[in-house]
C-alpha positions in Angstrom: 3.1 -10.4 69.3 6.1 -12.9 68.7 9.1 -12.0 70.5 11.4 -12.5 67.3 11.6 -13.3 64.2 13.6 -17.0 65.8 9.8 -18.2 66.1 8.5 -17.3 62.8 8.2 -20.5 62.1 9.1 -23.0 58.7 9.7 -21.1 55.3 13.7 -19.9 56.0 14.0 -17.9 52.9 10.6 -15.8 53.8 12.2 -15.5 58.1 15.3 -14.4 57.2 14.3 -12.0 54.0 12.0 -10.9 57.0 14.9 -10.3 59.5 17.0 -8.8 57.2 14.1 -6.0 55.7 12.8 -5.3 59.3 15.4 -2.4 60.4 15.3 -0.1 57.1 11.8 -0.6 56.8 10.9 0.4 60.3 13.6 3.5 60.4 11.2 4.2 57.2 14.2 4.2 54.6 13.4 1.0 52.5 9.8 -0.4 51.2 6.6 0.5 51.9 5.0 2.0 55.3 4.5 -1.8 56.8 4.6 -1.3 60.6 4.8 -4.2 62.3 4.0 -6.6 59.6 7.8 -7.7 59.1 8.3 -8.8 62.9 4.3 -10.6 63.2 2.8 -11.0 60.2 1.8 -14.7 59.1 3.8 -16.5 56.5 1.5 -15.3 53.5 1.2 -11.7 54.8 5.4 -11.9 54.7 5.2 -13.1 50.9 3.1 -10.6 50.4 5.0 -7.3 52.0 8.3 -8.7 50.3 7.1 -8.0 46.4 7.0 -4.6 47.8 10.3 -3.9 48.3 10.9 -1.9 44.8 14.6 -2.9 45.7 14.8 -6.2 46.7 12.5 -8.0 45.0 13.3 -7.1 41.2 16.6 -8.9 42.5 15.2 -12.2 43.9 13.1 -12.2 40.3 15.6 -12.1 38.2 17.8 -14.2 40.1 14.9 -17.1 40.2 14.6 -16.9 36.6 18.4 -16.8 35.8 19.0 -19.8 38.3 15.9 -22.0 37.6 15.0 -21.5 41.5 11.5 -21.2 41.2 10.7 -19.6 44.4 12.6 -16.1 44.6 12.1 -16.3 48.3 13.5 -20.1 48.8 16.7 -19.3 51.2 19.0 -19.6 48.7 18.2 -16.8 46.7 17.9 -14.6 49.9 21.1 -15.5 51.4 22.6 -14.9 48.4 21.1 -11.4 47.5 21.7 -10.3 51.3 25.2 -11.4 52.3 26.7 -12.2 48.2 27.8 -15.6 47.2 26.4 -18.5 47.2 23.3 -19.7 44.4 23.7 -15.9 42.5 27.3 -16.2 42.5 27.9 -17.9 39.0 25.1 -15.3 37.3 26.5 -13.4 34.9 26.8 -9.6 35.7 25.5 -8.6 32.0 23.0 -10.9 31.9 22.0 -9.9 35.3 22.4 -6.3 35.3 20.1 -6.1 31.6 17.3 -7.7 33.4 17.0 -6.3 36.6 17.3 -3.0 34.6 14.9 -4.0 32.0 12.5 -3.8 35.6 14.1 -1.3 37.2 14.6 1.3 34.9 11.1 2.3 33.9 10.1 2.7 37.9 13.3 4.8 38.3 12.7 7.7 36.1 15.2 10.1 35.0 16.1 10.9 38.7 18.2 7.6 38.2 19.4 8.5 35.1 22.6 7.2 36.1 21.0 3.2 35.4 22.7 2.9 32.3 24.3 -0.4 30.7 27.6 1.4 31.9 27.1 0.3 35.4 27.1 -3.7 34.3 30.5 -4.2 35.1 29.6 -3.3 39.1 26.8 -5.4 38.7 26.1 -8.7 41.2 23.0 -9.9 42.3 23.2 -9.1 45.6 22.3 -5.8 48.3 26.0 -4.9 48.0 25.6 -4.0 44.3 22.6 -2.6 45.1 23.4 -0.3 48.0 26.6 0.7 46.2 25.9 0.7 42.4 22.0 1.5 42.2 21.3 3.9 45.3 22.9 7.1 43.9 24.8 7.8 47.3 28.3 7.1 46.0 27.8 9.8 43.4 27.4 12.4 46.5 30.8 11.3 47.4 33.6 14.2 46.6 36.8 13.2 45.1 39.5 14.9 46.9 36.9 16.1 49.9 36.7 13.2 52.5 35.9 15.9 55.3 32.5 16.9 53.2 31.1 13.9 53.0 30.1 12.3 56.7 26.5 12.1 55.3 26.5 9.7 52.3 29.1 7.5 53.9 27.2 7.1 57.1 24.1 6.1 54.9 26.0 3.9 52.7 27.8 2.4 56.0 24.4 1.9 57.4 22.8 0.3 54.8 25.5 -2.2 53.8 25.2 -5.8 55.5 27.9 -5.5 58.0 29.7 -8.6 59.5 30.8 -8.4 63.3 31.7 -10.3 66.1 30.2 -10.1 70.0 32.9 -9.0 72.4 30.5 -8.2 75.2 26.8 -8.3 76.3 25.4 -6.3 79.3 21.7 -6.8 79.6 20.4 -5.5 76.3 23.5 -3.9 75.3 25.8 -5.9 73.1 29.0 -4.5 71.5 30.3 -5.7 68.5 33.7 -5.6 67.0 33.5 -4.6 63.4 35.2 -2.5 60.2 33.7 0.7 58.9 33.7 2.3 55.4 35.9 4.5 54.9 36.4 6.9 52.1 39.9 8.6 51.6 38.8 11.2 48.7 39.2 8.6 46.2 38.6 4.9 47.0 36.0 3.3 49.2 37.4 0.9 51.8 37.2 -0.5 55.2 38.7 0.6 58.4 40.5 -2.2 61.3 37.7 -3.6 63.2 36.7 -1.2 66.2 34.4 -1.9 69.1 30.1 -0.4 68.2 27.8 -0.4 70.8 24.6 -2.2 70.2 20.8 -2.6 71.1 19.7 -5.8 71.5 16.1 -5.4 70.9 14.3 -2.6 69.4 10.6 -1.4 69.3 10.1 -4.4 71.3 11.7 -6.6 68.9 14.8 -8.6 68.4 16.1 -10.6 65.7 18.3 -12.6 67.9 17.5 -12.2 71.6 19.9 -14.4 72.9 23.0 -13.3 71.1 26.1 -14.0 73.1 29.3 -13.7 73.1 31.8 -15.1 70.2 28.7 -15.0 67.9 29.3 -13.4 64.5 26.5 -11.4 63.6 25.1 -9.1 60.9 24.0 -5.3 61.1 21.9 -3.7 59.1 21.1 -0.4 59.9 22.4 -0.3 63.7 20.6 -3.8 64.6 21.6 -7.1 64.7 19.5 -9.0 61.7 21.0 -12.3 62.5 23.6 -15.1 63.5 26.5 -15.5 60.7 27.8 -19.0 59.8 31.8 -18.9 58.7 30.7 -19.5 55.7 28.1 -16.9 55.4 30.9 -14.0 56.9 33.6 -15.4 54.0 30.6 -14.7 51.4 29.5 -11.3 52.8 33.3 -9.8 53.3 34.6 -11.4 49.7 31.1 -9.8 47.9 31.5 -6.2 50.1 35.5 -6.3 49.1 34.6 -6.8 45.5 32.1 -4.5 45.4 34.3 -1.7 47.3 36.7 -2.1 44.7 35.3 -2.0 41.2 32.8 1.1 42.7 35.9 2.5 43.5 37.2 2.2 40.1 34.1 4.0 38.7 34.8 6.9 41.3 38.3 7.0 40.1 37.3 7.7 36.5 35.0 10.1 37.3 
């Protein structure tokens, strides 16, 4: 067994689309039943379990085809769908949103129903857009009712990429100063960044063992999925504020 995903190996689109997939798949929320495949599985089984994902991989399809990056799991196209920015950035939404539905739409059925060319002007190629705009959580979401709605908020907090920084490690304990979402009753935003407490390795697993502290991280799903470069945390937060605010828009109208 490796002891994380830091020793996977070459091929940095397939580690990190790897590290990124591991928690939601493992809580059993995201992609087929694939055990410990994501964390130890060779570089071809990893090719392999990520045309699974019903989600993700539609996105990294199209956005190979619509950037001319042949590969949908070169690092470029995974960084970009996980974290926003980057190689999908200058896609246009239209063009983007008609062809991942045009793949989408037939698996969805009509429990989806809400996958209609409406939606376009939400539409990025990235896991933002996609937790936000195709998961159906928002629409759980009350207007007016804040205090009803702990459930769909904590999901979609949970399954956003969020961006943090290490304040403290003890042992395997990290914490990690970061924003929540928040929802007011009529707009989606996040909260000033508060202190979460974190594992650092899970089911005998850790995506970054020797976090320390200063590191900026990501979460996904209540684990630490990887280091953050400036960069990478100006991409994430400008894609999640964008995102927050034209899926508030849509909330507002209806």
């Amino acid at each position: 067994m490796r002891a994380s995903a830091d020793c996977r190996g070459p091929e940095p689109g397939t580690e990190m689309f790897a590290r990124y997939a591991y928690a939601p798949n493992a809580l059993g929320y995201c992609g087929p039943p694939l055990g410990a495949t994501l964390r130890d599985g060779s570089r071809e089984q990893l090719r392999r379990a990520a045309t699974r994902f019903s989600g993700a991989w539609p996105y990294l399809r199209v956005l190979s085809a619509l950037t001319g990056i042949t590969d949908p799991l070169d690092v470029r196209l995974v960084e970009s769908y996980w974290l926003g920015g980057g190689a999908g950035a200058a896609v246009e939404p239209k063009e983007f949103f008609d062809k991942l539905l045009a793949i989408i739409g037939p698996q969805a059925g009509r429990y989806w129903s809400h996958l209609t060319p409406d939606l376009a002007g939400e539409a990025a190629g990235n896991h933002c857009f996609h937790v936000f705009g195709v998961y159906p959580w928002t629409r759980f979401l009350r207007r007016g009712r804040s205090d009803l709605d702990e459930h769909p908020l904590n999901v979609l907090d949970n399954c956003r990429i969020t961006w943090g920084t290490v304040i403290s490690r003890a042992g395997d304990d990290v914490e990690v100063s970061c924003r929540k979402l928040v929802w007011d009753g009529r707009s989606l935003m996040l909260s000033e960044p508060t202190a979460r407490v974190l594992d650092v390795w899970a089911d005998g697993y850790s995506a970054v063992p020797d976090v320390a502290i200063g590191d900026e991280v990501a979460v996904h799903w209540g684990r630490v999925c990887g280091r953050l470069l400036p960069e990478q945390v100006r991409s994430l937060a400008a894609s999640t504020d964008r995102q927050l605010t034209v899926t508030s828009q849509r909330l507002a109208r209806t």
